[in-house]
C-alpha positions in Angstrom: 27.5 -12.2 19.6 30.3 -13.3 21.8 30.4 -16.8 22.9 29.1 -18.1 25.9 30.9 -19.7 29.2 30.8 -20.6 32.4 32.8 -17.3 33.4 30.2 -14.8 31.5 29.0 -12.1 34.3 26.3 -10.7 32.4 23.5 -12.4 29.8 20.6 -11.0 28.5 16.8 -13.5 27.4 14.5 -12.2 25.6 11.5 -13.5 24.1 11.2 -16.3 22.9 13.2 -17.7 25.8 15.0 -20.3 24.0 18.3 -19.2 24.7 20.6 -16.7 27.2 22.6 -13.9 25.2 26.3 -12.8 26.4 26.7 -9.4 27.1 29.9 -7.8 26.7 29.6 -5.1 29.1 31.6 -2.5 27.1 29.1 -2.5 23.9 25.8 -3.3 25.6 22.7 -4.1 23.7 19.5 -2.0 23.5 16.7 -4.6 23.8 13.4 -3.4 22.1 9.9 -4.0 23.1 9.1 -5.7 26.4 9.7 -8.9 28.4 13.5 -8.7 28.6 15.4 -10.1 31.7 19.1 -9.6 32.4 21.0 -12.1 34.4 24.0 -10.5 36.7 26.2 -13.7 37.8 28.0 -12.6 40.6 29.9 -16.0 40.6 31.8 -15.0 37.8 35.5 -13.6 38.3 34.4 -10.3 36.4 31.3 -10.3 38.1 32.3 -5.9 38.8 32.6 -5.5 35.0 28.8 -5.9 35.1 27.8 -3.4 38.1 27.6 -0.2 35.5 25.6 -2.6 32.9 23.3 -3.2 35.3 23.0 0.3 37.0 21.8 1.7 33.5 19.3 -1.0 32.5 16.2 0.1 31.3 13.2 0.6 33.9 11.2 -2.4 32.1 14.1 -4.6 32.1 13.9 -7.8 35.0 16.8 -8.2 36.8 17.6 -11.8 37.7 20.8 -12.1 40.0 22.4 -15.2 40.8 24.7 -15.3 44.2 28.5 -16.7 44.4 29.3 -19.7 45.2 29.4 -20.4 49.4 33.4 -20.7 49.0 33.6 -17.7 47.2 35.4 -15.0 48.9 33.1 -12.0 48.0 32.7 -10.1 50.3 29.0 -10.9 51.5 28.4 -7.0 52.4 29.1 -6.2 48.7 26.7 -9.1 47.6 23.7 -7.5 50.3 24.7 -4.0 48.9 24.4 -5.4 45.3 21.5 -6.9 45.7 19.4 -3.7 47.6 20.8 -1.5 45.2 20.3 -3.2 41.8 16.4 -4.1 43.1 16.3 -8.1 41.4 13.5 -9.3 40.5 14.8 -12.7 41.6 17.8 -14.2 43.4 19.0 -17.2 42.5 21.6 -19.9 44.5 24.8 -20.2 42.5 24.5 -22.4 38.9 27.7 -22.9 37.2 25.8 -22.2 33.7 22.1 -21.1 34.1 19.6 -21.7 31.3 16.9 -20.2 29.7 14.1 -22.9 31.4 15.9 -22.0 34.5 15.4 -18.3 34.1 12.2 -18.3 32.5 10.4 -20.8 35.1 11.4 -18.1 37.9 10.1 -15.0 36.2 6.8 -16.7 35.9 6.3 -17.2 39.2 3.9 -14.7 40.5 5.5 -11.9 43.2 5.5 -12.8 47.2 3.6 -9.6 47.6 2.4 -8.0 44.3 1.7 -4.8 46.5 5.0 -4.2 47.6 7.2 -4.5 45.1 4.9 -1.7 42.9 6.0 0.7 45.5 9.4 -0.5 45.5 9.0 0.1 41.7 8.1 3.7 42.2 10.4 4.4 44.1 13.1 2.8 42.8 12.0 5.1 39.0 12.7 8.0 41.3 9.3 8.8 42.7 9.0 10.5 46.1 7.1 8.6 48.3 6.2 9.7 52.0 5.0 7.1 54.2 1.4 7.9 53.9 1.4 7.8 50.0 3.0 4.5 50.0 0.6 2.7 51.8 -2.3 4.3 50.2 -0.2 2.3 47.0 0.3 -0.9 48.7 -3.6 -0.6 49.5 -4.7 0.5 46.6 -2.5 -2.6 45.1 -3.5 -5.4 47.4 -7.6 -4.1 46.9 -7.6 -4.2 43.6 -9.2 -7.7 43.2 -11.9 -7.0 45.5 -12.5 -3.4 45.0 -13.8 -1.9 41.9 -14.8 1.5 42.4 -12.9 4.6 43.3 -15.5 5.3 46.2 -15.5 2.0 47.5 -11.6 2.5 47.3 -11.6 5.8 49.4 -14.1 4.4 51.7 -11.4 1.5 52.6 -8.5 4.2 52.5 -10.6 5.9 55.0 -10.8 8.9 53.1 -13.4 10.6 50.8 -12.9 10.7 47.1 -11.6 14.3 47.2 -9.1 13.7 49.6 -8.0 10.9 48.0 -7.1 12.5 44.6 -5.8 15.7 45.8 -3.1 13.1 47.9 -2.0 11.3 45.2 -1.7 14.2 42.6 0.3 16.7 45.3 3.1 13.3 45.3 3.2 13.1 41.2 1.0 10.5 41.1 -1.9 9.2 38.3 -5.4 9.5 40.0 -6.9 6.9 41.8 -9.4 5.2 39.4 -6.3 4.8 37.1 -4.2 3.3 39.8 -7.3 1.0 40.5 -7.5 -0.2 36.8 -3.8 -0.8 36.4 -3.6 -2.6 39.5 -5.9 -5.2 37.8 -4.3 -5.3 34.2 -0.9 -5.9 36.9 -2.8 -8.9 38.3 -4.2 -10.2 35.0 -0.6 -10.2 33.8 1.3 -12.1 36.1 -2.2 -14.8 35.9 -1.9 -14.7 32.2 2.0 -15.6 32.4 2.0 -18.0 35.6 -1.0 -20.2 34.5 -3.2 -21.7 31.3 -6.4 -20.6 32.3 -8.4 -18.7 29.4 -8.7 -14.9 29.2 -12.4 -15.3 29.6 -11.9 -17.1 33.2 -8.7 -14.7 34.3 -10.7 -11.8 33.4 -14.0 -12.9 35.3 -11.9 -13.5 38.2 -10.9 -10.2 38.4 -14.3 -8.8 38.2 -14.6 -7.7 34.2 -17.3 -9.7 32.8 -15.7 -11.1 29.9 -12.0 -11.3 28.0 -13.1 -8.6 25.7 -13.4 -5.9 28.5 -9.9 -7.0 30.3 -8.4 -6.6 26.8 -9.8 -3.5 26.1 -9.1 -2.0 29.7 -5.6 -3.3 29.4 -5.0 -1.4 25.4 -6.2 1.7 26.7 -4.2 1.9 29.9 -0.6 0.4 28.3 -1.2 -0.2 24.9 -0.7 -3.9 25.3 -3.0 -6.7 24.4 -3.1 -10.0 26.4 -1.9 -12.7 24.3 1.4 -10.0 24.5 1.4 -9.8 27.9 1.0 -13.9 28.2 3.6 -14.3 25.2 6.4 -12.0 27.3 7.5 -12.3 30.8 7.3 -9.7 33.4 4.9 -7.4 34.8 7.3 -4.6 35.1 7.4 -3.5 31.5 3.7 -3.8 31.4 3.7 -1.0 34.4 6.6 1.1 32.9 4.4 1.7 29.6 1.5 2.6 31.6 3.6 5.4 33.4 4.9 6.3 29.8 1.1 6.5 28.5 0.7 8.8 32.1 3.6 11.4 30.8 2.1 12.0 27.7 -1.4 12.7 28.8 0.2 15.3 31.6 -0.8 13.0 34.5 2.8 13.2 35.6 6.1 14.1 35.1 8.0 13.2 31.8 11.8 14.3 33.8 10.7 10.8 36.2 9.5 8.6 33.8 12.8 9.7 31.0 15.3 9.5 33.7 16.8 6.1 34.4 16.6 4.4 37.7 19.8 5.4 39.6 21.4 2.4 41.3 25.1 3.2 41.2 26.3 -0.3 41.8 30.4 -0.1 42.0 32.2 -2.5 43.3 35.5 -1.6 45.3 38.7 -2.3 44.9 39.0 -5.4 47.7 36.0 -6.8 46.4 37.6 -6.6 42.8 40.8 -8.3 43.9 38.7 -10.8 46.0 37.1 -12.0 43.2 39.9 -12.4 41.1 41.7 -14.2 43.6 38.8 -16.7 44.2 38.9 -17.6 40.8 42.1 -19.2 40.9 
């Protein structure tokens, strides 16, 4: 493992979040199972070695990104442009050295608006959304912990069951009662990660009458149990095995879910020389 310094670019944490990883960028690591979050420093003077790292992370991998210092003569469009194209889970102020605990408190923390970054998600795995089907998404999303039926869904989409259905499967999509479900195992994750309270109480909340139904519900749609989900960070490797568990059982298309996100993050050459002149 190389050793760590203030000028490392990239790091990888994994569970159990005690410490950050260096990443040499040239022989990158294949993290297995879930709950892994890279970190892209763009303070560091090879900050660019990083962009193709990043472009080709897996789907279920968070992306933390932590901004140049205010002196630094990055150019700020690149640092926009990085940051809309590499789709961070969080953005941080510059830290000389991040750690773990600073990481790690951050993930936790539940999403602004849980709805919109699922279609951001989507869309950003290569799923074609027209307007229409991405707010029947965010709805679906941002109903799922009042709503608990696919009619009473359709009825608030303003549209019948049928209608419904046939919209989402014409756009690639699992049907609705599946979306509905997921949308509350999504919820019951980030709760499970960003809080104490019991599985019993987190799954009452969310309509399920005890912990035993939420983990059950949870199993069949992802194949992940809660105390998994609560012992590793990140709701967005939960959702990428549920669209895995979708492939196999035809719902949608393998080509989307195999394919890796395309970001195509490259820095050019004044940015590269900008960067190398800040840091001396």
């Amino acid at each position: 493992m190389p050793k760590r310094s203030m000028l490392d670019a990239v790091f990888l944490l994994g569970p159990p979040y005690r410490q950050l990883r260096v990443v040499d960028p040239d022989e990158p690591p294949r993290p297995r199972g879930g709950g892994w979050v890279a970190i892209w420093h763009l303070g560091s003077p090879d900050w660019h070695r990083g962009a193709g790292l990043i472009a080709n992370r897996a789907a279920g991998v968070s992306l933390a990104m932590i901004l140049p210092a205010r002196d630094d003569r990055l150019s700020v469009l690149r640092v926009l442009r990085a940051i809309e194209q590499s789709r961070p889970q969080v953005v941080l102020p510059y830290y000389e050295a991040p750690t773990a605990r600073d990481i790690t408190s951050v993930i936790r923390r539940e999403p602004t608006c849980l709805a919109t970054s699922v279609a951001d998600f989507l869309e950003w795995r290569g799923f074609s959304l027209d307007p229409v089907t991405r707010s029947i998404i965010r709805r679906t999303v941002q109903l799922s912990s009042d709503v608990q039926t696919v009619g009473a869904l359709a009825s608030s989409l303003y549209m019948s069951r049928r209608a419904l259905g046939r919209k989402l499967m014409k756009s690639g999509l699992p049907v609705p009662s599946h979306w509905l479900h997921m949308s509350r195992v999504l919820r019951a994750t980030i709760k499970l990660q960003s809080s104490d309270d019991s599985l019993f109480s987190i799954a009452c909340s969310l309509g399920y009458s005890d912990g035993f139904s939420l983990s059950n519900q949870m199993y069949r749609l992802c194949g992940v149990r809660p105390m998994e989900a609560r012992e590793r960070l990140g709701w967005e490797w939960v959702f990428e095995t549920w669209l895995a568990r979708e492939a196999e059982i035809g719902n949608i298309s393998s080509r989307v879910v195999d394919q890796r996100p395309s970001i195509a993050v490259t820095p050019e050459r004044g940015d590269r020389q900008a960067a190398t002149a800040a840091a001396h």
